[in-house]
C-alpha positions as YAML, in Angstrom:
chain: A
units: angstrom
residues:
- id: 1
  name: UNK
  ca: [-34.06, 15.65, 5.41]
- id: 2
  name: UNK
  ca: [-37.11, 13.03, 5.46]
- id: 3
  name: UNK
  ca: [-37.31, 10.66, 3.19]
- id: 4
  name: UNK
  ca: [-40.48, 8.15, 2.53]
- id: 5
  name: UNK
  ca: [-40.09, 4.33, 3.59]
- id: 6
  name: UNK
  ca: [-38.83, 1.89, 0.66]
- id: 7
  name: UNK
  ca: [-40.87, -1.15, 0.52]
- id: 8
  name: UNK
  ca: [-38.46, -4.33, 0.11]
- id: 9
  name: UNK
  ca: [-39.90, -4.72, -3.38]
- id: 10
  name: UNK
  ca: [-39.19, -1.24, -4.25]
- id: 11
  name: UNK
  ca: [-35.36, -1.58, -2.92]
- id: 12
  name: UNK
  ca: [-35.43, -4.57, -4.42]
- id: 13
  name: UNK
  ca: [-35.84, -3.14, -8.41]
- id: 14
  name: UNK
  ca: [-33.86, -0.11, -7.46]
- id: 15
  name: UNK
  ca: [-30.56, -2.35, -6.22]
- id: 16
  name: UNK
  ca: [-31.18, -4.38, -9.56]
- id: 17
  name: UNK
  ca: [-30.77, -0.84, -11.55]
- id: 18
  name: UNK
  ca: [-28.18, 0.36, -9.81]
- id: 19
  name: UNK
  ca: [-25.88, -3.06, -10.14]
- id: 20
  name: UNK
  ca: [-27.42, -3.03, -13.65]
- id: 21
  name: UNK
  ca: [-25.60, 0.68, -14.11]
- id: 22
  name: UNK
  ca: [-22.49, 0.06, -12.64]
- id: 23
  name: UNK
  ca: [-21.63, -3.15, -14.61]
- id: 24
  name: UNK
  ca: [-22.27, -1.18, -17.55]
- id: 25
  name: UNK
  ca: [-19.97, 1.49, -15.99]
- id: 26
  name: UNK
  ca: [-17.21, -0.52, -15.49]
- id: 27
  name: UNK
  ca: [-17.20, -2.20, -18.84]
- id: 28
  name: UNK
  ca: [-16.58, 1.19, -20.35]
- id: 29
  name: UNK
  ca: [-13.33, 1.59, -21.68]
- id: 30
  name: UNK
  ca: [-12.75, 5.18, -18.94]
- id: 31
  name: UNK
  ca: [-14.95, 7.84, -17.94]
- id: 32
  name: UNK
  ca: [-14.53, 11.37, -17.62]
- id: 33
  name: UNK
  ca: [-14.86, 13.08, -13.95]
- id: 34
  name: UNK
  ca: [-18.17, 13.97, -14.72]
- id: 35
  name: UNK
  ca: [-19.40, 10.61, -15.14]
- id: 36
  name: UNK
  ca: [-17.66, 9.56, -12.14]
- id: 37
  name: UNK
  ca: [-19.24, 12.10, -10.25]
- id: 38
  name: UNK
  ca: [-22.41, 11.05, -11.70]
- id: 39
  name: UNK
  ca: [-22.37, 7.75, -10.54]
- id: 40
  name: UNK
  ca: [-20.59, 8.55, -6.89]
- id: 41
  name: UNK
  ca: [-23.39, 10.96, -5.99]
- id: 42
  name: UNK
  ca: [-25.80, 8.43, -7.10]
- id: 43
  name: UNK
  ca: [-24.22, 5.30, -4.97]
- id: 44
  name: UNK
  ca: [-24.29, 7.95, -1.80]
- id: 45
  name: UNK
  ca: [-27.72, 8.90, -1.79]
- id: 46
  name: UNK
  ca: [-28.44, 4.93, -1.92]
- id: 47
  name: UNK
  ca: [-26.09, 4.75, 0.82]
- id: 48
  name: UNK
  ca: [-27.02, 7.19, 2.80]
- id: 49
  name: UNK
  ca: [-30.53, 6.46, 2.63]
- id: 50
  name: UNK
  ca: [-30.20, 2.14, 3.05]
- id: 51
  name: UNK
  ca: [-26.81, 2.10, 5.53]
- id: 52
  name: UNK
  ca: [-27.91, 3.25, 8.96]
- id: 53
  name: UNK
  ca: [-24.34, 3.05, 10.58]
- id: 54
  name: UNK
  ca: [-23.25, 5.69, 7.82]
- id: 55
  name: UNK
  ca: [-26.03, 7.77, 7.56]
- id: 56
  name: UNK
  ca: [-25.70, 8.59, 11.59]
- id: 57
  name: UNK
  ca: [-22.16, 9.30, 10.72]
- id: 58
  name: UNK
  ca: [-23.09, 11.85, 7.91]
- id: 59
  name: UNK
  ca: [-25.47, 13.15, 9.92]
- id: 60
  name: UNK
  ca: [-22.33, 13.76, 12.26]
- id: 61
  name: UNK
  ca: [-20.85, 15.80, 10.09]
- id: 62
  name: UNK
  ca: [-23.74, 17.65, 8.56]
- id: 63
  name: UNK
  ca: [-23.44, 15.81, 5.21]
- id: 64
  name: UNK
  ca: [-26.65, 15.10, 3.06]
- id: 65
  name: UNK
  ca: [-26.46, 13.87, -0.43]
- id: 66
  name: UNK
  ca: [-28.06, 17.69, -1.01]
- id: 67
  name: UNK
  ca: [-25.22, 18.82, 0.16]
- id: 68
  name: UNK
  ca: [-22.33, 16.49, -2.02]
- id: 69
  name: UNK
  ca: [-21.17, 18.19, -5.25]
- id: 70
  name: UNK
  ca: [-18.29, 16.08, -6.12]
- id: 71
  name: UNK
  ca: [-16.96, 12.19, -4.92]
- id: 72
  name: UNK
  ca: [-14.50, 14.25, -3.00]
- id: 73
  name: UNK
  ca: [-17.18, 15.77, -0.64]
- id: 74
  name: UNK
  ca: [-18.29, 12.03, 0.96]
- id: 75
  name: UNK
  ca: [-17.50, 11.43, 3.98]
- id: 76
  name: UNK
  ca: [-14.48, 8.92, 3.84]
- id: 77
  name: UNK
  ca: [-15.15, 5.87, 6.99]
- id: 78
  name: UNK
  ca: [-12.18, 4.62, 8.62]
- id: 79
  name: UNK
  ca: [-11.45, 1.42, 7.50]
- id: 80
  name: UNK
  ca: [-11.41, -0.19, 11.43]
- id: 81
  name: UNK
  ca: [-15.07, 0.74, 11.33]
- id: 82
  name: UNK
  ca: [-15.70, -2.41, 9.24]
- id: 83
  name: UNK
  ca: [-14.88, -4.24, 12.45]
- id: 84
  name: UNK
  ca: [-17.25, -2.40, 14.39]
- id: 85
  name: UNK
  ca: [-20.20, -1.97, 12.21]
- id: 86
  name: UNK
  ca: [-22.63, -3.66, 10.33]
- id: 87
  name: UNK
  ca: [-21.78, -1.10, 7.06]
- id: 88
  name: UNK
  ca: [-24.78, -2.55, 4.58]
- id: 89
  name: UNK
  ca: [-27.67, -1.42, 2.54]
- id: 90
  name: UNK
  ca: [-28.87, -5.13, 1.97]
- id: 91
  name: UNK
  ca: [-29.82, -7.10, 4.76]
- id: 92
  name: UNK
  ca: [-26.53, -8.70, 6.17]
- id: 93
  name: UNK
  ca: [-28.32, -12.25, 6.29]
- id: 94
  name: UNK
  ca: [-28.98, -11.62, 2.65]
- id: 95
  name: UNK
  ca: [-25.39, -11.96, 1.62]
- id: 96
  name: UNK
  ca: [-24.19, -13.71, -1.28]
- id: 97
  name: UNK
  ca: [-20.88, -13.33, 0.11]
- id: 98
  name: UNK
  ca: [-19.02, -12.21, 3.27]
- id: 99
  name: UNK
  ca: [-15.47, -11.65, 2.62]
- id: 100
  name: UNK
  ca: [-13.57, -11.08, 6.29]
- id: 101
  name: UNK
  ca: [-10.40, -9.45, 7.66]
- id: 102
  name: UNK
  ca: [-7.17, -11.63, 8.89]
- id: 103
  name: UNK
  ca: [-7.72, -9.80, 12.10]
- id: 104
  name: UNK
  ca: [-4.39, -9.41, 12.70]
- id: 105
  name: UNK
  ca: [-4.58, -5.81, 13.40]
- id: 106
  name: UNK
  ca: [-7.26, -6.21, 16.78]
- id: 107
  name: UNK
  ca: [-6.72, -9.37, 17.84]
- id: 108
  name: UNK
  ca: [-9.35, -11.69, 16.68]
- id: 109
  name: UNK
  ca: [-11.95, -9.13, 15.91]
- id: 110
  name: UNK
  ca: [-12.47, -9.07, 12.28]
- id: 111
  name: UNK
  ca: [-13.82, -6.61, 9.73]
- id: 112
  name: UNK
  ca: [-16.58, -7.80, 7.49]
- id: 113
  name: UNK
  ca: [-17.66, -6.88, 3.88]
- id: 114
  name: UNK
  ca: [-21.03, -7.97, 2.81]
- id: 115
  name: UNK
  ca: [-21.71, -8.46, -0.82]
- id: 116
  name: UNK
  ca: [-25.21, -9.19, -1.67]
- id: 117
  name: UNK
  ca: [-24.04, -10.17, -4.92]
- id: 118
  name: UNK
  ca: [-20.68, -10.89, -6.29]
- id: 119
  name: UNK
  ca: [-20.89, -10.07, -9.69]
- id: 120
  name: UNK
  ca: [-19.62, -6.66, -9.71]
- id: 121
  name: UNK
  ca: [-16.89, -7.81, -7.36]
- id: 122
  name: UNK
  ca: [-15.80, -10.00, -10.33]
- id: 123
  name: UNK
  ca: [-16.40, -7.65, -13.03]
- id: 124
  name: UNK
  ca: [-14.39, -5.23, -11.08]
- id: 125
  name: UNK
  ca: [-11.59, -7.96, -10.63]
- id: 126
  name: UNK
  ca: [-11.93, -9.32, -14.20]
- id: 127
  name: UNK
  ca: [-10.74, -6.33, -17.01]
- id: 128
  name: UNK
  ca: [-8.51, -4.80, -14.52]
- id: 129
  name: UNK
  ca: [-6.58, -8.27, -13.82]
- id: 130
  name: UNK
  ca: [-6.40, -8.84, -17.49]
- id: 131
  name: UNK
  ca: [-4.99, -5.40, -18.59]
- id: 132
  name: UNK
  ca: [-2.83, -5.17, -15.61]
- id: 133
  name: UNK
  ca: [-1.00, -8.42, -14.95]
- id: 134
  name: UNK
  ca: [-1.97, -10.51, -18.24]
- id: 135
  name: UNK
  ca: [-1.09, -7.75, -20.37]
- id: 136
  name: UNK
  ca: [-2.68, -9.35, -23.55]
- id: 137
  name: UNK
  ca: [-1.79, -13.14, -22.56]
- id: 138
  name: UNK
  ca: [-5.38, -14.87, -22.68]
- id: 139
  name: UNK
  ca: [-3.58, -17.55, -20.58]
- id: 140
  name: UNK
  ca: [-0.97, -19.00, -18.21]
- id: 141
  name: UNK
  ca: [-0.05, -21.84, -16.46]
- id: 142
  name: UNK
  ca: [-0.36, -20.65, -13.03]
- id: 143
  name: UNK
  ca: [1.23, -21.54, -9.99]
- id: 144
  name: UNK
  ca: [-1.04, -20.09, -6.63]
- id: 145
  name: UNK
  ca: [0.85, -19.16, -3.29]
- id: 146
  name: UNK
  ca: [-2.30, -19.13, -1.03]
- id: 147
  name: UNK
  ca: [-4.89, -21.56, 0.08]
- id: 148
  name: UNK
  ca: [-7.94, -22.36, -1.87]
- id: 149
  name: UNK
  ca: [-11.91, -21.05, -1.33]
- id: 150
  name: UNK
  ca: [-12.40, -23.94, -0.15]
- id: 151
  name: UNK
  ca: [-9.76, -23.99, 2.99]
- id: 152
  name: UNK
  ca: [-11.11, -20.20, 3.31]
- id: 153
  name: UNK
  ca: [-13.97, -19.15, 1.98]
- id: 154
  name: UNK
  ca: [-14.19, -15.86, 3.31]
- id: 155
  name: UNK
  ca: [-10.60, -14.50, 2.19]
- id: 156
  name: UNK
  ca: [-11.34, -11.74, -0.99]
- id: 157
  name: UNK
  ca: [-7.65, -13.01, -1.76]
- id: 158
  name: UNK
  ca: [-9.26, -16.38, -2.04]
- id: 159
  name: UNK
  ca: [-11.25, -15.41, -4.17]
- id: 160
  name: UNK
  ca: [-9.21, -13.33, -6.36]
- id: 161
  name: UNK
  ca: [-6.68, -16.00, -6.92]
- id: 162
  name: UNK
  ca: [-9.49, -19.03, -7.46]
- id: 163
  name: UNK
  ca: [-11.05, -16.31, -10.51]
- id: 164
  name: UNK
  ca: [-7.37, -15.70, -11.78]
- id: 165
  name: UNK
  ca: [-7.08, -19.74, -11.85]
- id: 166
  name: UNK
  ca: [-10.21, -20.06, -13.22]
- id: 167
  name: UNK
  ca: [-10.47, -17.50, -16.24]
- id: 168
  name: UNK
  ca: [-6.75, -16.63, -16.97]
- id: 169
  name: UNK
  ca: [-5.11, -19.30, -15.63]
- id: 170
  name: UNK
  ca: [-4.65, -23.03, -17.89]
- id: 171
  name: UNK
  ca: [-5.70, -26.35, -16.96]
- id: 172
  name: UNK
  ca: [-2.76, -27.79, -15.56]
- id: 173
  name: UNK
  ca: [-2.63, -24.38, -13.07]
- id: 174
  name: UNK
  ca: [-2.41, -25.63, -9.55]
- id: 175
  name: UNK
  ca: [-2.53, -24.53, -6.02]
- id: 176
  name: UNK
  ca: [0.98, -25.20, -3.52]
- id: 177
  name: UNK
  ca: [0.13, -23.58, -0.17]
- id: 178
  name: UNK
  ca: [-2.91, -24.98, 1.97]
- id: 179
  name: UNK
  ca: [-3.66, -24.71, 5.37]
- id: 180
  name: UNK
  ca: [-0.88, -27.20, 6.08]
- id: 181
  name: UNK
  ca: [1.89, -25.32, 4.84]
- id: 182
  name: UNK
  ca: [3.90, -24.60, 1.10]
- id: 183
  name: UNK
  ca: [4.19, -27.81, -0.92]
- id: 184
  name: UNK
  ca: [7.66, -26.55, -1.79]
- id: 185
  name: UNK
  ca: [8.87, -29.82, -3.64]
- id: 186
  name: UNK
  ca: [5.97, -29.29, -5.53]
- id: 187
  name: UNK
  ca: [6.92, -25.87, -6.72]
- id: 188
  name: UNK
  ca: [9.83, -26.95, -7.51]
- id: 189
  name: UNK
  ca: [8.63, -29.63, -9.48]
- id: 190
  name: UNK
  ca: [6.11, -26.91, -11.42]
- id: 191
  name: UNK
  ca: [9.49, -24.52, -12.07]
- id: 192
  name: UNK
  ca: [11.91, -27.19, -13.40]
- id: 193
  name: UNK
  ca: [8.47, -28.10, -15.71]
- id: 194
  name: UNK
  ca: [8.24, -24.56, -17.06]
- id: 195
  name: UNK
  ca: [11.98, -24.02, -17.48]
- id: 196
  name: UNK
  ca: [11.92, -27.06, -19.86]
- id: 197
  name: UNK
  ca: [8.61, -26.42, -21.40]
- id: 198
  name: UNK
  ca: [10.03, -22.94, -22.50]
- id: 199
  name: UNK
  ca: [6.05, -21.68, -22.22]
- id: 200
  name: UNK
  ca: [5.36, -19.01, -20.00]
- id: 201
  name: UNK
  ca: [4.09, -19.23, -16.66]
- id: 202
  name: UNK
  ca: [2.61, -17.04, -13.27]
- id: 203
  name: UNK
  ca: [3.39, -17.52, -10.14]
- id: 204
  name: UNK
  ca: [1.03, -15.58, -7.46]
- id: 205
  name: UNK
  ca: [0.19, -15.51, -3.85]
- id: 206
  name: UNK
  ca: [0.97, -13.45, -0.38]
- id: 207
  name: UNK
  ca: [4.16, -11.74, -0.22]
- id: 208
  name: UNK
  ca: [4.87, -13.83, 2.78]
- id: 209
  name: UNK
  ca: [4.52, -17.12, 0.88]
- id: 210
  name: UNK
  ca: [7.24, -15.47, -1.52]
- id: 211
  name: UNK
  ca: [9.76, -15.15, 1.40]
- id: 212
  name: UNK
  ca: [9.11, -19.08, 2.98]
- id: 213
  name: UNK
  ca: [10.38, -20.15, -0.87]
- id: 214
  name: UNK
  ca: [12.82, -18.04, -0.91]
- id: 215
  name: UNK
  ca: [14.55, -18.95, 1.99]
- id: 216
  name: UNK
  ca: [14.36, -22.40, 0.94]
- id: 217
  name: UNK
  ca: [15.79, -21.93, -2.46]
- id: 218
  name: UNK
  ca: [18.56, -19.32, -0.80]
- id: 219
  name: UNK
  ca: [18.98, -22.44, 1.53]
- id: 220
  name: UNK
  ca: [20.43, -25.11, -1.61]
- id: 221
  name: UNK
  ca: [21.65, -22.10, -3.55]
- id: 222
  name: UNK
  ca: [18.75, -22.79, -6.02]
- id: 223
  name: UNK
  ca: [17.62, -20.61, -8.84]
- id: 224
  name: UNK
  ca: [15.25, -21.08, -11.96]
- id: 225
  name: UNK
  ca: [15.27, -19.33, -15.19]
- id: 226
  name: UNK
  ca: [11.34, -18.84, -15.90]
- id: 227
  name: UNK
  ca: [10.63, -18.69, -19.90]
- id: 228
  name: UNK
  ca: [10.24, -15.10, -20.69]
- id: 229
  name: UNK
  ca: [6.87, -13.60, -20.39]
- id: 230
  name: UNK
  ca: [6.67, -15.10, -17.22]
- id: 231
  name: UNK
  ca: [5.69, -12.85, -14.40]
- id: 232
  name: UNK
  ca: [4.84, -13.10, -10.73]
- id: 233
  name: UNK
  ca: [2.33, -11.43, -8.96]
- id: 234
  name: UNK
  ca: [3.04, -10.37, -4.67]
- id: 235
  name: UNK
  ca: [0.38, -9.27, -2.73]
- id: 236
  name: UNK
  ca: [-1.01, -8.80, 0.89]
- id: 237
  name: UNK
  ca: [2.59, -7.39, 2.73]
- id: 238
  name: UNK
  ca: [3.63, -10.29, 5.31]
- id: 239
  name: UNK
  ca: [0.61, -10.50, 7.65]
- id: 240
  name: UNK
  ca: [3.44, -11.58, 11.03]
- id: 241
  name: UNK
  ca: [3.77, -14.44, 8.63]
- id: 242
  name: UNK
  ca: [7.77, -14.46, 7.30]
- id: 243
  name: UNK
  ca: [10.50, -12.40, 7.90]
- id: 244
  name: UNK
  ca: [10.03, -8.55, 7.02]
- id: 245
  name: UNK
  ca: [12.59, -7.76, 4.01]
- id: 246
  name: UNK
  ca: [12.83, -3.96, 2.11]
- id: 247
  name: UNK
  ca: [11.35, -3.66, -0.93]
- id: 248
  name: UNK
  ca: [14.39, -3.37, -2.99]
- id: 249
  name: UNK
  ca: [15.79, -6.75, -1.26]
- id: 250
  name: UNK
  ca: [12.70, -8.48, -1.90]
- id: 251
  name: UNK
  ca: [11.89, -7.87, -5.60]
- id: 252
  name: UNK
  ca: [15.85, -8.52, -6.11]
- id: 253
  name: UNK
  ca: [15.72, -11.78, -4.27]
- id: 254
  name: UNK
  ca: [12.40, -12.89, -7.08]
- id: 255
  name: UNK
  ca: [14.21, -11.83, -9.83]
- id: 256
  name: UNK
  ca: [17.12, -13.80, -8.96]
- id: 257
  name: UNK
  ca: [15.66, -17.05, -7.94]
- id: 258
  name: UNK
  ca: [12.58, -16.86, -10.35]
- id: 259
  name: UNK
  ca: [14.83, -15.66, -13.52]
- id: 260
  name: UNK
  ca: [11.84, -13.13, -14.04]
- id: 261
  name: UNK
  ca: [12.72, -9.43, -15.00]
- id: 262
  name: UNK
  ca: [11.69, -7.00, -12.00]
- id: 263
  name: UNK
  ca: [9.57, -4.96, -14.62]
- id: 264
  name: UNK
  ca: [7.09, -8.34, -14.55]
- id: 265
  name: UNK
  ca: [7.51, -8.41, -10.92]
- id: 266
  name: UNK
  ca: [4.25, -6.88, -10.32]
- id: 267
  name: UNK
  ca: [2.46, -6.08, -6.88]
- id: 268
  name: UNK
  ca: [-1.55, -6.10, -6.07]
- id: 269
  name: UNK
  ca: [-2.78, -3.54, -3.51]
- id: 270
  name: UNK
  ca: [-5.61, -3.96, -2.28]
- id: 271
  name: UNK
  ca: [-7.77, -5.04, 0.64]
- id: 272
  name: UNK
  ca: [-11.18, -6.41, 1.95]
- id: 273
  name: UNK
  ca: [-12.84, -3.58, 2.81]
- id: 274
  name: UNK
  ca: [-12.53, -2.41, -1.38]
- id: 275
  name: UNK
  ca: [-14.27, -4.31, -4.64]
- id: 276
  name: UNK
  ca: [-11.23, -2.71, -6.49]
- id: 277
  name: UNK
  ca: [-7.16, -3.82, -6.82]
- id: 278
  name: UNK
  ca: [-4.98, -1.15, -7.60]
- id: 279
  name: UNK
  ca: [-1.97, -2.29, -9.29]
- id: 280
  name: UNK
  ca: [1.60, -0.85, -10.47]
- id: 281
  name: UNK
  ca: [3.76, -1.91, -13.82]
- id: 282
  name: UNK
  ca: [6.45, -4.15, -12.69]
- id: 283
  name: UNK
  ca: [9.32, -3.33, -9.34]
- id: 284
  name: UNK
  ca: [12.32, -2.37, -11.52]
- id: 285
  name: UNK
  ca: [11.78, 0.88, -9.11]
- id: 286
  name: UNK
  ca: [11.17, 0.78, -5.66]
- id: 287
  name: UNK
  ca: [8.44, 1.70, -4.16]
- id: 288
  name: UNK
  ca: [6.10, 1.41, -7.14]
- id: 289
  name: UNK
  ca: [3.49, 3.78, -8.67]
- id: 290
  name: UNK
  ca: [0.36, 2.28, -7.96]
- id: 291
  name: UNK
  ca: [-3.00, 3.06, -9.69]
- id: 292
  name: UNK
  ca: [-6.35, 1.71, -10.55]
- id: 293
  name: UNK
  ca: [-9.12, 1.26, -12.65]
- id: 294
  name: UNK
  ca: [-11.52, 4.24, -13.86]
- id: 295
  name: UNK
  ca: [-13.92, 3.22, -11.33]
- id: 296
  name: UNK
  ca: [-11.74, 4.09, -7.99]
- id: 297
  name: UNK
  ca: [-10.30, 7.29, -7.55]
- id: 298
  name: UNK
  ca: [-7.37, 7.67, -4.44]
- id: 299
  name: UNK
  ca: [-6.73, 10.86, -2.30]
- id: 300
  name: UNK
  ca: [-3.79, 11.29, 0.04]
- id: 301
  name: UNK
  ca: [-5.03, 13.51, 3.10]
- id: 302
  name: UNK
  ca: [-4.19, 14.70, 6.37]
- id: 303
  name: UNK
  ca: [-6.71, 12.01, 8.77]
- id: 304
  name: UNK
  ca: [-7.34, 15.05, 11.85]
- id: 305
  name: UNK
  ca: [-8.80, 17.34, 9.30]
- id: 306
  name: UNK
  ca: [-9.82, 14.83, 5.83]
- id: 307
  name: UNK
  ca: [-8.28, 17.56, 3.32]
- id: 308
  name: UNK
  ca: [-5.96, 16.78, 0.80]
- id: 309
  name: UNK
  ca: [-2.36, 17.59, 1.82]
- id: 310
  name: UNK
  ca: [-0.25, 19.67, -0.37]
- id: 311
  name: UNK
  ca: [1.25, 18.28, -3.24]
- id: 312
  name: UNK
  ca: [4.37, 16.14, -2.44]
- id: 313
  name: UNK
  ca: [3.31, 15.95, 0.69]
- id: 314
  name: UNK
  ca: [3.02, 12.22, 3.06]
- id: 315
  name: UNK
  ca: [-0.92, 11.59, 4.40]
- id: 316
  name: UNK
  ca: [-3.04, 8.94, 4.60]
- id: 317
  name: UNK
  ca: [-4.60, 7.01, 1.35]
- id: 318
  name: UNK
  ca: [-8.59, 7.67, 0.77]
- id: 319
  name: UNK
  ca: [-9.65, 5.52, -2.18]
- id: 320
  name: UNK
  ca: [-13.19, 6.12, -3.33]
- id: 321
  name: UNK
  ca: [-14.18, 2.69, -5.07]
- id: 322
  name: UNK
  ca: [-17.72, 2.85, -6.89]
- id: 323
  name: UNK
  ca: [-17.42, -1.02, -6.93]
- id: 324
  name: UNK
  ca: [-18.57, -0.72, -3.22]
- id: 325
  name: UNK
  ca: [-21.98, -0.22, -3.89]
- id: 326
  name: UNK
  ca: [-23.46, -2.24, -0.81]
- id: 327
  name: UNK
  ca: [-21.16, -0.64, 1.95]
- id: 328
  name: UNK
  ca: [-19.75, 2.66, 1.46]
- id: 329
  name: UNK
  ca: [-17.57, 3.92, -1.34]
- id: 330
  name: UNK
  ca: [-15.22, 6.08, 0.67]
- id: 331
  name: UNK
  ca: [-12.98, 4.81, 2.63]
- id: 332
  name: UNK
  ca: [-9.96, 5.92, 5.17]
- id: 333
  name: UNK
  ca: [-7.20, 3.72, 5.23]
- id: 334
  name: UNK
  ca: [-3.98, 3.21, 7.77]
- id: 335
  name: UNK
  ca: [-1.69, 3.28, 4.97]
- id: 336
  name: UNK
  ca: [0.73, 5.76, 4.57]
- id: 337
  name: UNK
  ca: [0.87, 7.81, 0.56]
- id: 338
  name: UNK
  ca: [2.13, 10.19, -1.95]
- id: 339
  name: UNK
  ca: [0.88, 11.20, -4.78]
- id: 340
  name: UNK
  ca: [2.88, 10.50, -7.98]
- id: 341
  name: UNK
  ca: [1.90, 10.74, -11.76]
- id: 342
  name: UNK
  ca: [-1.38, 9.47, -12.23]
- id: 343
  name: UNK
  ca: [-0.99, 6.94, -8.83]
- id: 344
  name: UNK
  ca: [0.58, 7.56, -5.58]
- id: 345
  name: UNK
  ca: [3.47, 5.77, -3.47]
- id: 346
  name: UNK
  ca: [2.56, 3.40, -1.10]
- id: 347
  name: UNK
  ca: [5.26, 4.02, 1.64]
- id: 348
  name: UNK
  ca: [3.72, 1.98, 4.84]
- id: 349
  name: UNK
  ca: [1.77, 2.03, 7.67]
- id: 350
  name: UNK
  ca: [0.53, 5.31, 9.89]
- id: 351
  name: UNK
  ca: [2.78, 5.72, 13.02]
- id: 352
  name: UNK
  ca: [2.94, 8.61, 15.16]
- id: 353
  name: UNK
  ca: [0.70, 11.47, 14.38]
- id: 354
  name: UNK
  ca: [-0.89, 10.23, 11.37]
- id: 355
  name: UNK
  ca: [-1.74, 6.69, 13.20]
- id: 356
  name: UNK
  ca: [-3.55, 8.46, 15.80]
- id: 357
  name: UNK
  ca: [-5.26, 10.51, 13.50]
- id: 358
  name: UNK
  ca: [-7.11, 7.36, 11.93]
- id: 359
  name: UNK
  ca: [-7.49, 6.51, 15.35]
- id: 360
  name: UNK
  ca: [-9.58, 9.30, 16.31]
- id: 361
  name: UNK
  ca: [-11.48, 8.72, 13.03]
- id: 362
  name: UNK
  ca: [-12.46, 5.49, 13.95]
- id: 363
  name: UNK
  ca: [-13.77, 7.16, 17.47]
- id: 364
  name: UNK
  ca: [-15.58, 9.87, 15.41]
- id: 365
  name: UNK
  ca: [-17.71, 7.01, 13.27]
- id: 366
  name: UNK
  ca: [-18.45, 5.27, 16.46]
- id: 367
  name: UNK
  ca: [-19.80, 8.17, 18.79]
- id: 368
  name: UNK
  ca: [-22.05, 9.28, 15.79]
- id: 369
  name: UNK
  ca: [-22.56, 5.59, 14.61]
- id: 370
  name: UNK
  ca: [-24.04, 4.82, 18.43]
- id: 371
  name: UNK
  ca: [-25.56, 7.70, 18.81]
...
C-alpha cells in the first residue's frame, strides 16, 4: 500500500492531535472495546506509517492497517527488539525523554524508549497511581527506596517515584537509597518518626531495596508498627541486586517488620518499554491479580504461534498499551502469565520452550526489520 510523503509540518499538527486525543482518552473515567479499538487502529496506522523498523516487520507478516480489525490483530514486537531498534515515529534526536533498560538481561546493551513528549507518560502514571496505591489519600509522607532523576535520569522508575514524591507525596517526603547505597539509619530514623506521629506514611522503591532493609532489621530483631493506612509499594523484581526470596516469604517478611497489613502491601508491574503500570490490590494472596488502566489491554499467548492460549492455560504476557503512542503499542514480553478475573497472574520468567519462543520472535523482527 503507497502512501504520500508527510511534510514535517504536516506530522507535526497530526502528532499534536493525536497526543491531544489520547490525553482526553485517558482522562475518561473507562471506555468500552469499541472505543479502544477506535483509538488502537488509529495509533497503528500512525505507526505503521512513521516507524520504519515496525512497518518492515508488518510488512513481514502481511499486516496493513487495512487489514487490522481489532487491537488484537497488531502485530505484538518482542520486547528485546527495543535493544536492537530504533522503534520511533519522532525523530530519536527529538526526544523529550529517553527512558533506558538496566541491561541486565544482554550484558550492557540496553533497550531504549523515546518519548517525544512526556506528558502522556505522566497522565498515564498520574490517575492510575492515585486510584491504585493512594486509594483516596491526596497525600503521604513518603519514604523512596531508589535513587533520584538526578543520579539517573534515564530510569522510567526514576521517574515514576520523583512524580509520586512530587504530586502525592508531602513535603517532608525524602529519598534513602542513592548511588552510594541505602541510608538505612535514616530509614530508621523516618519509621520511629511515623510510629510516633501516628500519621500515615508510604514507603516505595525496588523490591531489592526491600530485601537489603530487611536483612538489616532481621539482623537487630527490629520491627516497626506503621500507623494504619500506611502502605508500601515493591516494584522492579531483584535486578541480581539482593537475595531472591518467594513471594509468600517476602510480603510476610514487610508485614512483619513494617507493621503494614499485606492487603496494603501492594506491587507495581511494569517496565520501560510500556507508558502504563499495571497494578494488583494488596499481597494477602500470593501471586497477585494484576490489572491496569482502561487504556492497556493484556493477552497471555503461546510466543511460536502469537494466539491466545486456552483459558487457564500458562503463555507469555502481550500488553497492548495505547500510552505508547511514539513506539509501538503491542508488545511481547519474557514474562510468564495466566489469565485470572479481570487481570492475569504474573508467575515469572520464560524458560524452556516458551523462552525460546520469544527468542525466535526477537529473530523474526530482526530479519524483517533488516531486510
Amino acid at each position: 500500500m503507497s502512501t504520500s510523503p508527510v511534510l514535517p509540518a504536516q506530522a507535526g499538527i497530526q502528532n499534536a492531535a493525536l497526543v491531544d486525543a489520547l490525553l482526553a482518552f485517558i482522562a475518561q473515567d473507562g471506555c468500552s472495546e469499541a472505543e479502544f479499538d477506535a483509538l488502537a487502529l488509529r495509533l497503528f496506522a500512525h505507526q505503521h506509517a512513521g516507524n520504519a523498523a515496525f512497518r518492515r516487520f508488518c510488512q513481514g507478516r502481511g499486516v496493513t492497517p487495512r487489514t487490522v480489525k481489532s487491537w488484537r490483530d497488531i502485530p505484538a514486537v518482542p520486547i528485546n527488539a527495543f535493544k536492537d531498534a530504533t522503534l520511533s515515529c519522532a525523530p530519536a534526536d527529538s526526544a523529550e525523554r529517553v527512558f533506558m533498560t538496566s541491561g541486565t538481561t544482554r550484558g550492557d546493551v540496553k533497550g531504549r524508549h523515546y518519548h517525544p513528549t512526556i506528558a502522556v507518560w505522566d497522565a498515564s502514571f498520574r490517575g492510575n497511581f492515585a486510584r491504585r496505591f493512594m486509594q483516596g489519600t491526596p497525600r503521604l509522607r513518603m519514604a523512596i527506596l531508589f535513587p533520584n532523576e538526578r543520579e539517573m535520569p534515564n530510569s522510567s522508575l526514576a521517574h515514576y517515584l520523583a512524580l509520586a514524591m512530587q504530586e502525592f507525596g508531602t513535603a517532608d517526603s525524602a529519598y534513602f537509597v542513592g548511588l552510594q547505597g541505602m541510608d538505612v539509619e535514616g530509614l530508621r530514623g523516618f519509621l520511629n518518626a511515623a510510629e510516633r506521629s501516628g500519621e500515615p506514611c508510604a514507603v516505595l522503591g525496588a523490591s531489592y531495596s526491600f530485601v537489603h532493609f530487611l536483612d538489616a532489621l532481621a539482623s537487630g530483631g527490629e520491627s516497626f508498627r506503621l500507623p494504619p493506612g500506611s502502605r508500601i509499594l515493591d516494584t522492579g523484581g531483584y535486578k541480581s541486586q539482593s537475595r531472591e526470596l518467594p513471594l509468600e516469604e517476602f510480603y510476610a517478611a514487610l508485614a512483619q517488620r513494617f507493621g503494614v497489613p499485606r492487603s496494603l502491601c501492594i506491587n507495581m508491574y511494569g517496565m520501560t518499554e510500556l507508558s502504563t503500570q499495571l497494578y494488583d490490590d494488596g499481597n494477602a494472596v500470593v501471586p497477585s491479580v494484576k490489572s491496569g488502566p482502561h487504556w492497556i489491554r493484556s493477552r497471555i499467548v503461546d510466543p511460536l504461534t502469537g494466539r491466545d492460549v486456552p483459558a487457564g492455560e500458562r503463555g507469555i504476557l502481550v500488553h497492548c498499551d495505547l500510552a505508547n503512542f511514539n513506539s509501538v503499542t503491542t508488545i511481547l514480553t519474557e514474562d510468564v502469565g495466566v489469565a485470572s478475573g479481570a487481570g492475569f497472574l504474573l508467575l515469572g520468567r520464560a524458560e524452556g520452550a516458551q523462552a525460546k519462543g520469544c527468542s525466535l520472535a526477537v529473530q523474526e523482527f530482526l530479519q524483517a526489520a533488516r531486510a
